[in-house]
N, C-alpha and C positions, 0 to 999 in steps of 0.2 A: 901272045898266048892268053885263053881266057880259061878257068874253071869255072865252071858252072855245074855243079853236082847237088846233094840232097840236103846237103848240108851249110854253103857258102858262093858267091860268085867272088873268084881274086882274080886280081888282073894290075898292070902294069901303066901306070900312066904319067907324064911330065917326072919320071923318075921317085913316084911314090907306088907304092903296093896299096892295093883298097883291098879289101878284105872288109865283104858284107856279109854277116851270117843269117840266114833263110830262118824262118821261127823252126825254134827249138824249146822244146820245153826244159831239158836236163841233157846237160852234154858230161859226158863220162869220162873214164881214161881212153878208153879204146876210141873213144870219137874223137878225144882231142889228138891222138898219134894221126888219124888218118886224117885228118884236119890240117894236121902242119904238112904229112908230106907232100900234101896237096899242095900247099903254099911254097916249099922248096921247090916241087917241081917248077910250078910258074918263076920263080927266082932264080934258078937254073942257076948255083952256085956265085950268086951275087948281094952282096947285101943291100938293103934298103931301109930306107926310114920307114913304116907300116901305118897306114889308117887303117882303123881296125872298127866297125860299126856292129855295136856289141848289141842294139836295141830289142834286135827279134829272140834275143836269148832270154827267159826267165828265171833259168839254175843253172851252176858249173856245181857237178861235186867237188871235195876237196884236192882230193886226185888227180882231177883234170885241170884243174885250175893252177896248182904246183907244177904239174908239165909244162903248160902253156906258158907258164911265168920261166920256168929253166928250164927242161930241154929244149921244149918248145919253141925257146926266144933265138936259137940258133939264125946268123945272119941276118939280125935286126937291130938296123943302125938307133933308130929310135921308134916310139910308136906311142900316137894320139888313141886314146881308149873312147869312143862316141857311145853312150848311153843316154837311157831314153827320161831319167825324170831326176830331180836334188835326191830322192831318197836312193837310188841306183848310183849314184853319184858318190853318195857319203861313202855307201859300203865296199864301191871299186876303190876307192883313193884309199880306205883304212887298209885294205889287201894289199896295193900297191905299197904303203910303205911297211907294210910288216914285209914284204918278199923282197923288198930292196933288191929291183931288178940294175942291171949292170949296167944298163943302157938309157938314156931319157925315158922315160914314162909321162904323160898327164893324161888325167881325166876330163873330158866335156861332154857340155850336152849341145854345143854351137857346131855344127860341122865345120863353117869358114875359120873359127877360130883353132878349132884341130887341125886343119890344112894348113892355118898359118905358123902354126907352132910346128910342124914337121920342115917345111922349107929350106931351114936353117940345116938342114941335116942332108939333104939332096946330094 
């Protein structure tokens, strides 16, 4: 199964979830709930380790960003966070360790080194 809606293409492959978000300027609360059940459905009550290609995004409000970090993370064995520059970088990793998500997190800007860092988790 593939989503491809306004907001993301997620889909399922060699046992990782890819989740590429389409340019967005400001994703909200309400974007981020329709966002995940998007992702559940494609997951169809299974967990996975998540590539998550954060690049086309230029703002999370606070709101959305706390979702996505905890309700949000529901059946997410781990998950590679792909960003587009060092400055985008700093400021997901500072977030990342203040929310001290339950499950592996890292931040990249390498796609193969995201990939290689979920594997472990398949």
């Amino acid at each position: 199964m593939v989503v491809d809606d306004k907001y993301a293409k997620i889909w399922i492959s060699d046992g990782i979830l890819f989740f590429v978000y389409k340019e967005i300027y400001e994703i909200d609360r309400q974007m981020a709930k329709y966002i995940v059940s998007q992702r559940l459905r494609v997951q169809n009550e299974k967990s996975f380790p998540i590539f998550c290609d954060f690049r086309a995004v230029t703002n999370a409000h606070k709101e959305a960003r706390d979702y996505l970090a905890l309700e949000g993370s529901y059946m997410t064995k781990a998950l590679a966070l792909l960003v587009k520059d060092e400055h985008s970088m700093a400021i997901t990793q500072l977030y990342v360790k203040t929310s001290k998500p339950d499950y592996p997190t890292k931040v990249f800007i390498d796609k193969e080194e995201a990939l290689s860092f979920l594997k472990d988790f398949k």
